[in-house]
N, C-alpha and C positions, 0 to 999 in steps of 0.2 A: 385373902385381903378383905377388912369389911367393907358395906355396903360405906359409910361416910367417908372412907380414907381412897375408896375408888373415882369417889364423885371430886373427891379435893382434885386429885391429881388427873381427871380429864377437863374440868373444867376448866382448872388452873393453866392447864394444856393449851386449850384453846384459847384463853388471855394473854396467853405468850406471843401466841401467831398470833393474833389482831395486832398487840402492841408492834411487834416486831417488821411485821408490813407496812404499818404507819410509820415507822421508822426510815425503812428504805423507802418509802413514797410520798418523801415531805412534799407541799406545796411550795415553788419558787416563784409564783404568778399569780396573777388574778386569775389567770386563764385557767392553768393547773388548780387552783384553788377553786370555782367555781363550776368546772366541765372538763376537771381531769386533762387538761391540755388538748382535748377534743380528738383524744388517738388509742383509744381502749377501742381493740379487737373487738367484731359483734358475737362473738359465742363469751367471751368472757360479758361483754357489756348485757348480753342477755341473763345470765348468771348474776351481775350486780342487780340487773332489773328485780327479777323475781325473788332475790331476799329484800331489796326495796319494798316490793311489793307484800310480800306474803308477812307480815306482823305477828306480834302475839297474837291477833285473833285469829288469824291462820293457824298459826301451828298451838298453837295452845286454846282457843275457845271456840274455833269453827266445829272442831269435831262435838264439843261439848254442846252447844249448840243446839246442834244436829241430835244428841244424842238426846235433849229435853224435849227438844222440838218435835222430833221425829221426820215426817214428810216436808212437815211445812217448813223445818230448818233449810231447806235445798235453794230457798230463796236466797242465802248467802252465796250458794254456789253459782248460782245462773247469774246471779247476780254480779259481785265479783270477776268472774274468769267472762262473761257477757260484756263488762264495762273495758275490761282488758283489750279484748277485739274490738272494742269501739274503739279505743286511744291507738289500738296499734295503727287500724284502718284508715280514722277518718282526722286522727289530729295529730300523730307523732311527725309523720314525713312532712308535714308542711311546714308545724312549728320545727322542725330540724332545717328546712330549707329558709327560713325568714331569716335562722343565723343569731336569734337572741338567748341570753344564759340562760332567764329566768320568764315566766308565765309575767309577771306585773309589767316587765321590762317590752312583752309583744304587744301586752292593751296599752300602754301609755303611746307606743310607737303608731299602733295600728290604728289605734283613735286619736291619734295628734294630741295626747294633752296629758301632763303631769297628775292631773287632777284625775283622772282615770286610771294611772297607775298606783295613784296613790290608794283610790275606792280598792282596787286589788290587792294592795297588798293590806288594807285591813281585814279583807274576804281572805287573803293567802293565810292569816297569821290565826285570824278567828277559827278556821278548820281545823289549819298543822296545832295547833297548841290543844284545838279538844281531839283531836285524834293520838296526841301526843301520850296523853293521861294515862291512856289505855296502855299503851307503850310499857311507862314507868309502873303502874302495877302490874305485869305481867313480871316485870323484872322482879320487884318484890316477893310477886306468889313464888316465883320459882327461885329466890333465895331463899326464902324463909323455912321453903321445905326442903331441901338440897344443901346448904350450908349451914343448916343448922343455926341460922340467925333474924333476926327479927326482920319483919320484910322493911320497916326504913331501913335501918344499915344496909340492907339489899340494896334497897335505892340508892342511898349514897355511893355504896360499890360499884352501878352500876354506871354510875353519872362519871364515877372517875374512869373506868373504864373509856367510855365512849369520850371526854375528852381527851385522852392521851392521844386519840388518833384520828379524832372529828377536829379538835380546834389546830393542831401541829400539820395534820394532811388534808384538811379540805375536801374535795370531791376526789381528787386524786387517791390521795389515803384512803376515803370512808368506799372508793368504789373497786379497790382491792382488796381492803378487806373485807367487804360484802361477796367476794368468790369464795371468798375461804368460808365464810357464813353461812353462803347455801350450801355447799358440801356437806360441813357440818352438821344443818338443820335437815336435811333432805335426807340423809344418810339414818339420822337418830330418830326419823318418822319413819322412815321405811322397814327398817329390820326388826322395831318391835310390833309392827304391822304381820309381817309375815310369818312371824314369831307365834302369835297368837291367831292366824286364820288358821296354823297347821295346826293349832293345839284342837281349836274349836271344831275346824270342820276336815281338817287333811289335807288342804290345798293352800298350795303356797303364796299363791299369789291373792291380795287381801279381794284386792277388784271382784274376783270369782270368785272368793270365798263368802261373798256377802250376798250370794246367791247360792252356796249349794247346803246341802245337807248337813247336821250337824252329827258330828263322830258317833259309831255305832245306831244311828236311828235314822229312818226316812224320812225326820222329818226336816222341812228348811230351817236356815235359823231365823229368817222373816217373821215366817209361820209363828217360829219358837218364841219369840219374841213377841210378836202381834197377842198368843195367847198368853205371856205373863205381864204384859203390862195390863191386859184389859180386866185377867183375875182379880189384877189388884185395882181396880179402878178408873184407870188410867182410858183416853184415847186409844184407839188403835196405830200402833206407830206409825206401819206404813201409810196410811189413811189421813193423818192430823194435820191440819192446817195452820198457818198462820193471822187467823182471824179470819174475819171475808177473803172472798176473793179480789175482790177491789182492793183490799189493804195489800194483800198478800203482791196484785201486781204490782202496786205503787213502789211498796217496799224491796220492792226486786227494781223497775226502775230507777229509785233514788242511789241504790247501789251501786247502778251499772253506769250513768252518769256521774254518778259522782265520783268513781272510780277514774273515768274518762278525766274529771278537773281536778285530781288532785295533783298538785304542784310536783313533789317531792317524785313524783313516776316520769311525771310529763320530761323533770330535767335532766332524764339520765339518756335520754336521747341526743342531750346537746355532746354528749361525750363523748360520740361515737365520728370517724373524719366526715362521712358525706350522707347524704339522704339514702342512697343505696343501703350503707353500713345499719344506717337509724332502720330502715326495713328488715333486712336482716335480724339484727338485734332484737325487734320486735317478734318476730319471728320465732327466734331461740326462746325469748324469757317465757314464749305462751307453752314450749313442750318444755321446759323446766318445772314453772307453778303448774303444768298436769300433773306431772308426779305427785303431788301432795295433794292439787284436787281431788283427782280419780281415784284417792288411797281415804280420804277422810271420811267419808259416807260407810266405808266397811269401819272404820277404828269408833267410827260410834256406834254404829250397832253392836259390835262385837265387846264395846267397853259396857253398855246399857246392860249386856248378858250375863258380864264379869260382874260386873256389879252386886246385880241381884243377887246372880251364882253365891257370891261371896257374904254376901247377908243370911242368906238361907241355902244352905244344903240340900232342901226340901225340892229344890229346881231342878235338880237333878246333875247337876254341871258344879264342880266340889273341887276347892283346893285342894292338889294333892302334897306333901310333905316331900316329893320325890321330884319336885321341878315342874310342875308344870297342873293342867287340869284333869280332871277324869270326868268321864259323863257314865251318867246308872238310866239306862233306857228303864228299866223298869220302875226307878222312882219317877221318871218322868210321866209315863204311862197311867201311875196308880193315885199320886199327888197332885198331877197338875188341877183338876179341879178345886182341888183341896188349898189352894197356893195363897190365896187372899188372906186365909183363916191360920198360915202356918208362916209365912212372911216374917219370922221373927229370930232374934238372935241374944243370945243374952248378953250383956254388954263388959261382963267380965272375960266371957269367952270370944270375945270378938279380936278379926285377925289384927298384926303387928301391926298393915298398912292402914288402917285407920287409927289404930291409936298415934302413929305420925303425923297424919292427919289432920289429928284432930288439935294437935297444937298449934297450926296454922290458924284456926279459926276459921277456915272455908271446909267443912265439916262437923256437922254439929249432932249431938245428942243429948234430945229431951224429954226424960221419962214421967211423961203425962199423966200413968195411970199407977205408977210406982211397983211395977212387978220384977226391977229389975234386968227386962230384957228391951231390946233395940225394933219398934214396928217399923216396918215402911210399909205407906199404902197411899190411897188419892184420897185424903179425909173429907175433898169436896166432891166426891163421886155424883155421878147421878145415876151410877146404876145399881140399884135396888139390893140386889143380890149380892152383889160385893160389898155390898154397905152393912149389909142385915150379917153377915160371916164375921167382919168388922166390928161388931156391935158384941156378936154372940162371946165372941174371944175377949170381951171386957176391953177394947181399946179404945182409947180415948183420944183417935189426931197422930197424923203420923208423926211422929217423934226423929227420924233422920231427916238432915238437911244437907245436901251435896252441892256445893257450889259446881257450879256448869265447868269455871274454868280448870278443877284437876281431872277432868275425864282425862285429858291425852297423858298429861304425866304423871297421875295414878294407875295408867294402866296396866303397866311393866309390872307393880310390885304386885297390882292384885293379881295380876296372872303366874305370881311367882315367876318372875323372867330372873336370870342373870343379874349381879350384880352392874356388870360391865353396861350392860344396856340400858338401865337405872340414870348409870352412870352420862350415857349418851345422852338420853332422854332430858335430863338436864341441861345439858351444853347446848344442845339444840333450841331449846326453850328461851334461853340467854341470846343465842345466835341471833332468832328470831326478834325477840323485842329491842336488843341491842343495835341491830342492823337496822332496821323501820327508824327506830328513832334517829338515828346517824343522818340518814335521808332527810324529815323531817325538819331537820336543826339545821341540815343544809340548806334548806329551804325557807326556812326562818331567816338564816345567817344571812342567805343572800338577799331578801328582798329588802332588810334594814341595812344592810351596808350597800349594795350593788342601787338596789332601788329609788331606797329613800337620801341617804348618804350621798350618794356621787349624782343619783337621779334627780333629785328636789333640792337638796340644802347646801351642798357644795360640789357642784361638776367641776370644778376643778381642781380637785382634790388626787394626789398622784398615785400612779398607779401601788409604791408603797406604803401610802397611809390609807388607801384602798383593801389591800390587804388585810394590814394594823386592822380596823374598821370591824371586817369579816372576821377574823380571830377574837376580835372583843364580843361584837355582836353572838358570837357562838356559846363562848363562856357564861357571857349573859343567859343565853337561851337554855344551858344545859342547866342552871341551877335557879331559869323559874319553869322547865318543865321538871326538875325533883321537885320543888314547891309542890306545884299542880299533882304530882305523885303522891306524895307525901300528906297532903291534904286538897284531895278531891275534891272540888265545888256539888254543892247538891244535887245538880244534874247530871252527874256523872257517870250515873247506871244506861248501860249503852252508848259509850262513849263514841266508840270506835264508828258507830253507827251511826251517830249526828252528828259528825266529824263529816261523813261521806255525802249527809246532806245540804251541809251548808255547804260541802263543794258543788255539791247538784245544784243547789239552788243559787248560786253566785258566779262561781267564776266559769265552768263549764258553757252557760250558754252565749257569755261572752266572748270566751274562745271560738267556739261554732259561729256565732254573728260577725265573731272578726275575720275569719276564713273564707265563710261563706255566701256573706252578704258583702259586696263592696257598697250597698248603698248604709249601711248602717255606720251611723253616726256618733260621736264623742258624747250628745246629751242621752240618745237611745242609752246607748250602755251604760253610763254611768247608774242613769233612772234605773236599769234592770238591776242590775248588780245590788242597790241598796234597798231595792223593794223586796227583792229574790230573797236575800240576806236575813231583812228584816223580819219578813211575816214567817219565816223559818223558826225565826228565835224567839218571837212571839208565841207563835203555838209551841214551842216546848217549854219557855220557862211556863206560860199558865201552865202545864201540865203538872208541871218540878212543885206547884206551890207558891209562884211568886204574887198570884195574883189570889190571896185566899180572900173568902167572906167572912169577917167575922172569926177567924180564928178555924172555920171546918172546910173541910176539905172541898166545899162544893166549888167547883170552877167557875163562876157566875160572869165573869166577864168574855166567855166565849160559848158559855155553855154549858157545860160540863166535858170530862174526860172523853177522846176519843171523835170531838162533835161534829168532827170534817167527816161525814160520813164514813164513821168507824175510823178511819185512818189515825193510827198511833203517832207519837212523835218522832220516832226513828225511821219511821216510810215517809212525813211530809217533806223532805226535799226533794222530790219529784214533784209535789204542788209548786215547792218555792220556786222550782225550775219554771213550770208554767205560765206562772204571776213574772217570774224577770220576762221571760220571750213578749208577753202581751203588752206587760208596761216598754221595754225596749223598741218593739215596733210601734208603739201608738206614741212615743211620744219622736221616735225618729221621723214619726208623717210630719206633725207641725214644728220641725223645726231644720234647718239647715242641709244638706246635703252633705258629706264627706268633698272636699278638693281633689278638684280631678289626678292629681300624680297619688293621692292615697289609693283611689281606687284601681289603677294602674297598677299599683304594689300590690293590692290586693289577690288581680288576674293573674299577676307574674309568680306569686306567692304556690296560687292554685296549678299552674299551667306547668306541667316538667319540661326543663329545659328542651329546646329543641324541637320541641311538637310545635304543630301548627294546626291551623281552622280545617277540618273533612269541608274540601265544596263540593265534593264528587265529582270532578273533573280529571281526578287521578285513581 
C-alpha cells in the first residue's frame, strides 16, 4: 500500500474515533457541558490532562526547538513539565476544592466583584486565542504535508473536525476524546522514537540512546553531533544557549508560571469528583506528559543527525535503499574535518523527503551561487576556519532553509521508517494540535457563556439557554480561531510562547494572591492583572514593529530590540508577572481590606477539611 493511501486511512481512522466518542458523550447539562459532569476517573482525567496539555508545540515543535536551539532549547523543558508541578502542587487542589467551573468564575467570587472577573476573562481570552494560532497552524503544517492539501483547507478540516465534538460534547466529549488523543499521539511519538535510536546507535530505548554510542564507532552521538555542527559553523550543540543567562532564566520562568495560569489545564481538574481524585489526576497527567518529555531531547538530536546525514553523505550516516540508515566509520574518520567544505548535495539528486517537503513551503531551497547543488552552513559564522572552507568552495550563504516545525514529522521519512509509521506520525500530529485546541475553546466557550453571559449580563438566564449560550459561544470560537489560523496577526512568530506569557503575567498571579493571600483585595488584583497584561503587550508589539520610527526598524520608543536587559519578547512574562505582584500589593496597601467572611473563604479554601491548628498540646 502507498505511503498517501496509508496516511488516508489512519488518519481517517482516528476521525472516526474522536467523532464517534462525541457522539456517545453528548452534553445533557451545564454541568456535563462545562466539567464533564465532575465524574471522569483520575487515570483517564490524567490522560485528558496531558493531551490538553502537551499541543502542537509539544509534539510537533518542542523537539524542533530543541533541535535549532540545542542546549539552550531545554528551557522549554524545565520549563513546561516545572510549570506542570507548580499547577499540580500549589493551585489544582485548592482551585478543585473552591468548587468553581472556570478560572474568571474564582477571581470574580474570590475578589467579590464582577469587574474582576470580567479583567480575567479579557486576560483568559487574550492568552487562549494567541495560544490558540499556534494550535490552527500546526494543524495546517501537518495537513498540508500528509493530505496532500493546502494547509487552509487543512484548517478548515480541522475546525470541522473539532466542532463535531467540542460544540455537540462540551468538556464531556472534548475530555474522552482527549484519551483517545493521547494514546494516539503518545503512541506515534514513541515508536518512531525507538525506531531510529536503534538505527543510530543500537538501543532501544531513545532516553539511552541519546547518550550512547553511534553504530559501529566509539564515538557518542553528542560528541558526533557537537563536531558537525561546529564544522559547519554553528555553536556547539550541547553547549548553546538561549541568549543570556538572565534571558534564558526569565524565559524558563514565564514558561513555568504561565503554564501554572493557563485556564484550559487549570479546568480539567474541575472534572474530576473530589480534591483527592484532582491529586491523583494530577499525578497521572505528570507520568503521562514524561513520556514525550523524556523522549523529545533524543528525537532532536537524533532528527539534527538525520538531517545532515541526509544532506551529505559525506557524514558518514547514509540512506540506505534497504529501510533504514548505515553509518561508514571510515568516512567519518577521514571527512569529518573535511565537512564544512563538503556539506553539499546537488538539488536534482536530493532525497524524495524533501522534495515533499518542499511543497509545503517550510523547506526551502536557494541557489545563491548557481552550481546547482543544495549548501547548508552557518553563513554568519564567526569561526574563521569554517568560513574561510566556505569561501574556498565558492559559496555564497547557506542556501537550505528547514522550518523548526517538521523536525518530528519529517523524521520517519528521512530515516526511511515504514510507511505505517509515516502514517502514525501524522495522526499524532492532528491528535495533538486538535486536542490543545478543543481545551482551549473550552475555555473560551466558558468564560463568554458561563462567565460573561450568566455572570454579568443576564444571571438569570436558564440553565438551557445557558447551554444554547456555550454551544454558540464555541462555534463562534472555532471559526475566529481558523481566522487567526488562516491569517496570523504579525506577531505571531512564537505564538505558543506569548500566549504563556501573558498567562505569566496576568492571570497566574492573581490566582496565587487569591489563594494565598486572604488580605489581597478586589482593586490589588484588578490593578495587577491590567498592568501585568498590559507592559507584556507593550514590550512585544514594540518588538513586532508596532511602534516604528519613520518607517525603520529602529525601536525608539523603548529603545531598541531586546532593551529589558537582553530579555526577548517571549521570556517578558515573567517581568509582567513581576510588575502585576508589585502593582497588586502596593495598590492593596492604600485601599480597603477584603470582608471578613471573604477572608474566612480564603482559610477554608487553604485548610483540608478536618485539620486543625498544631498548639502542641497534642
Amino acid at each position: 500500500m502507498d505511503l498517501q493511501t496509508t496516511i488516508y486511512l489512519v488518519v481517517g481512522a482516528t476521525f472516526a474515533l474522536y467523532i464517534g466518542i462525541a457522539i456517545w458523550a453528548r452534553a445533557g447539562s451545564t454541568s456535563e457541558f462545562y466539567a464533564a459532569g465532575g465524574s471522569v476517573p483520575p487515570v483517564m482525567n490524567g490522560m485528558a490532562t496531558a493531551a490538553d496539555w502537551m499541543s502542537a508545540a509539544s509534539f510537533i515543535s518542542m523537539a524542533g526547538l530543541i533541535s535549532n536551539m540545542g542546549y539552550g532549547g531545554g528551557l522549554f523543558l524545565m520549563g513546561w513539565t516545572g510549570g506542570y508541578v507548580l499547577l499540580a502542587c500549589l493551585l489544582a487542589p485548592y482551585l478543585r476544592k473552591f468548587g468553581k467551573f472556570t478560572v474568571p468564575q474564582f477571581i470574580g467570587d474570590r475578589f467579590y466583584s464582577k469587574s474582576a472577573s470580567t479583567v480575567a476573562v479579557v486576560c483568559l481570552l487574550t492568552a487562549s486565542l494567541t495560544y490558540i494560532i499556534g494550535q490552527m497552524t500546526g494543524v495546517g503544517v501537518a495537513f498540508s504535508r500528509f493530505l496532500g492539501v493546502s494547509s487552509e483547507t487543512g484548517i478548515y478540516v480541522g475546525m470541522a473536525i473539532v466542532f463535531a465534538y467540542a460544540v455537540f460534547g462540551g468538556m464531556k466529549g472534548i475530555t474522552y476524546t482527549q484519551v483517545a488523543q493521547y494514546i494516539v499521539l503518545i503512541i506515534a511519538y514513541i515508536i518512531p522514537a525507538v525506531f531510529i535510536s536503534i538505527m543510530l546507535t543500537g538501543v532501544p530505548i531513545p532516553q539511552l540512546g541519546l547518550g550512547a554510542t553511534v553504530s559501529g564507532t566509539d564515538v557518542s552521538m553528542l560528541t558526533r553531533l557537537d563536531q558537525v555542527v561546529t564544522d559547519l559553523g554553528f555553536g556547539k550543540y550541547t553547549t548553546t544557549t538561549a541568549g543570556s543567562t538572565l534571558n534564558m532564566f526569565v524565559y524558563t520562568m514565564s514558561l513555568m508560571i504561565g503554564t501554572a495560569g493557563l485556564p484550559h489545564v487549570i479546568m480539567r481538574f474541575f472534572t474530576v469528583p473530589n480534591v483527592a481524585a484532582a491529586r491523583a489526576s494530577a499525578g497521572w497527567a505528570l507520568v503521562f506528559i514524561a513520556l514525550l518529555y523524556t523522549t523529545a531531547p533524543a528525537v532532536a538530536a537524533m532528527a539534527k543527525l538525520n538531517l545532515f546525514g541526509s544532506v551529505n553523505s559525506a557524514v558518514g550516516i547514509q540512506n540506505d535503499p534497504s529501510g533504514g540508515l548505515k553509518v561508514n566509520p571510515e568516512v567519518i574518520k577521514a571527512k569529518a574535518d573535511l565537512y564544512a567544505a563538503e556539506a553539499s548535495l546537488k538539488y536534482e539528486a536530493r532525497p524524495d523527503w524533501m522534495k515533499r517537503w518542499e511543497k509545503t513551503g517550510l523547506l526551502k531551497f536557494e541557489d545563491k551561487n548557481g552550481d546547482g547543488r543544495i549548501q547548508y552552513y552557518n553563513d554568519k559564522t564567526k569561526n574563521p576556519e569554517a568560513k574561510a572552507k566556505a569561501d574556498a568552495a565558492g559559496w555564497k550563504g547557506n542556501e537550505l532553509t528547514v522550518n523548526a516545525d517538521i523536525v518530528v514529522l519529517a523524521n520517519p521519512e528521512i530515516a526511511l521508517l515504514p510507511n505505517w509509521v509515516i502514517a502514525l506520525v501524522a495522526a499524532g500530529g492532528l491528535a495533538a494540535a486538535l486536542s490543545t485546541a478543543a481545551g482551549l475553546l473550552m475555555a473560551i466557550s466558558a468564560a463568554i457563556s458561563h462567565d460573561l453571559v450568566k455572570g454579568v449580563f443576564k444571571p438569570d438566564i436558564s440553565e438551557k439557554g445557558e447551554l444554547m449560550a456555550g454551544k454558540i459561544a464555541m462555534a463562534v470560537s472555532i471559526v475566529v480561531a481558523g481566522y487567526l489560523g488562516l491569517n496570523p496577526p504579525g506577531f505571531a512568530a512564537g505564538t505558543v510562547a506569548l500566549a504563556f506569557g501573558i498567562a505569566a503575567s496576568s492571570l497566574f498571579p492573581a490566582i496565587m494572591m487569591g489563594i494565598f493571600s486572604k488580605k489581597m483585595n478586589k482593586e490589588g488584583a484588578m490593578a495587577g492583572m491590567l498592568a501585568g497584561l498590559f507592559i507584556t503587550l507593550f514590550y512585544v508589539f514594540a518588538h513586532k514593529g508596532i511602534f516604528f520610527i519613520k518607517g525603520t526598524d529602529y525601536l525608539g520608543v523603548i529603545g531598541g530590540a531586546n532593551s529589558f536587559f537582553g530579555i526577548t519578547p517571549e521570556a517578558f512574562g515573567g517581568i509582567g508577572a513581576l510588575v502585576n505582584f508589585i502593582v497588586a500589593f502596593a495598590v492593596d496597601k492604600v485601599t480597603k481590606e477584603p470582608p471578613e467572611h471573604i477572608q474566612h473563604m480564603v482559610e477554608a479554601v487553604r485548610i483540608p477539611r478536618g485539620s486543625k491548628a498544631v498548639d502542641g498540646a497534642h
